[in-house]
C-alpha positions as a Markdown table, in Angstrom:
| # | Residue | x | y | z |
|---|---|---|---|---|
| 1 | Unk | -7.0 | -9.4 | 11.7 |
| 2 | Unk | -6.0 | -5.6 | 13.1 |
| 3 | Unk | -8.2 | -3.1 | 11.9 |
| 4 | Unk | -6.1 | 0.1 | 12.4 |
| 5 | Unk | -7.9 | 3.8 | 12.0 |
| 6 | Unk | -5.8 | 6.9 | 12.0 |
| 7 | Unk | -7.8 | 10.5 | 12.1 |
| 8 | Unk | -5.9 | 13.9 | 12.4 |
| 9 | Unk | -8.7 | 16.2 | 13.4 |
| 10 | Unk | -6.8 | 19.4 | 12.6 |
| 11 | Unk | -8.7 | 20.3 | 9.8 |
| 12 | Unk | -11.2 | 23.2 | 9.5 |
| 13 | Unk | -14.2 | 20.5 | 9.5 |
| 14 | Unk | -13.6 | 19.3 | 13.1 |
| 15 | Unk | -13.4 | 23.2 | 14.1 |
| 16 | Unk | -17.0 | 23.3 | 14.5 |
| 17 | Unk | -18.3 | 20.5 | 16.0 |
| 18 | Unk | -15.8 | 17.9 | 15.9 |
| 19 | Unk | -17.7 | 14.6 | 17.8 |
| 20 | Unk | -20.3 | 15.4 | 14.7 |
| 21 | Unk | -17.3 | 15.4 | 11.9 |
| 22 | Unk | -15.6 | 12.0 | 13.9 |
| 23 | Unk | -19.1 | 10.4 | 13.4 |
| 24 | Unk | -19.3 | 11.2 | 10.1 |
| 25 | Unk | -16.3 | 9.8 | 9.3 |
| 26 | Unk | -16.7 | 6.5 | 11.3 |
| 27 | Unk | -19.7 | 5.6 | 9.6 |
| 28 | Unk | -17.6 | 4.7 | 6.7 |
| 29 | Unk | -15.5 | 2.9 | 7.9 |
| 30 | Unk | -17.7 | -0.6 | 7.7 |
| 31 | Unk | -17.9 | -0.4 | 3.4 |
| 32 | Unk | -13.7 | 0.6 | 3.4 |
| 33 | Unk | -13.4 | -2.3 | 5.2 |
| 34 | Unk | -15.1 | -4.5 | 3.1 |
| 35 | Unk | -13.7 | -2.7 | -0.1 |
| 36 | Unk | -10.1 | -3.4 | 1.2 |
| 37 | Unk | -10.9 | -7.1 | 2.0 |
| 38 | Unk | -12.1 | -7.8 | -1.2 |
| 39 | Unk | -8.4 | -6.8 | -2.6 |
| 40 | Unk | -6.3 | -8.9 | -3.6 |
| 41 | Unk | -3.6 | -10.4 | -0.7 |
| 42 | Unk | -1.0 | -7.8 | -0.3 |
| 43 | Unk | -2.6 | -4.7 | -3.0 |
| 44 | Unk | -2.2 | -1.1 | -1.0 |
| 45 | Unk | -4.2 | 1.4 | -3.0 |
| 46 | Unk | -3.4 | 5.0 | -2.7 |
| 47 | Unk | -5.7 | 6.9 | -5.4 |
| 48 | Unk | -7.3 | 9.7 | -3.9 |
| 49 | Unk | -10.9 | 7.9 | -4.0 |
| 50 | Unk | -9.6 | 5.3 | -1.9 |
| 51 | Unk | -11.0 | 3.1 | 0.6 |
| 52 | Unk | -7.6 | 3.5 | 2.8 |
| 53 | Unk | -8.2 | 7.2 | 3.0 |
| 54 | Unk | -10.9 | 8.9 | 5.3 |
| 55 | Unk | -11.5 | 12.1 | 4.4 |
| 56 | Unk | -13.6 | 15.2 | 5.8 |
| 57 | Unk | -17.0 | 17.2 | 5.0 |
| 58 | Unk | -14.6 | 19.2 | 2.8 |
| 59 | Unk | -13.0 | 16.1 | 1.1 |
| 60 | Unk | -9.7 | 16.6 | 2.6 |
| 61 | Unk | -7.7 | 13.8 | 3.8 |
| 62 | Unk | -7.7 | 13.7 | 7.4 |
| 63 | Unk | -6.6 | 9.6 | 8.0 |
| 64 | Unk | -6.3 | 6.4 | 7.0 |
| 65 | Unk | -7.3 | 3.1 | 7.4 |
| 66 | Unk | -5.4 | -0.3 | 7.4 |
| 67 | Unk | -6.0 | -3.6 | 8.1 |
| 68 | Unk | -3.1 | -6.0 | 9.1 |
| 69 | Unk | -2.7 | -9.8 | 10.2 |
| 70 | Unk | -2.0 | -10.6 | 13.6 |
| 71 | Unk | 0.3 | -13.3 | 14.4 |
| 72 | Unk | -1.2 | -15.9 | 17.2 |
């Protein structure tokens, strides 16, 4: 298993203090990952409440989060 995180820190919530807003957004990452485990094989969610999309302190999406099998 790959466990693939994408952040664009562009947004206005990384202006600020931006190793605070990566933190933040880190710490969430464990629950997504359970959340998209317990999918079923081969389900991609894209609602906005997601567990594939981080978002910021101002609830805009700033990455995503994936999870894919790696061949051995």
């Amino acid at each position: 298993m790959q466990i693939n995180i994408e952040i664009v820190a562009d947004t206005s919530a990384f202006d600020e203090q931006p190793t605070e807003e990566l933190r933040r957004i880190l710490e969430t990452v464990p629950r997504k990952v359970l959340e998209i485990l317990m999918r079923k094989p081969g389900c991609v969610c894209d609602a906005p409440e997601s567990a594939d999309i981080l978002k910021d302190t101002n609830g805009n999406n700033c990455g995503k989060l994936w999870i894919t099998e790696v061949s051995s």
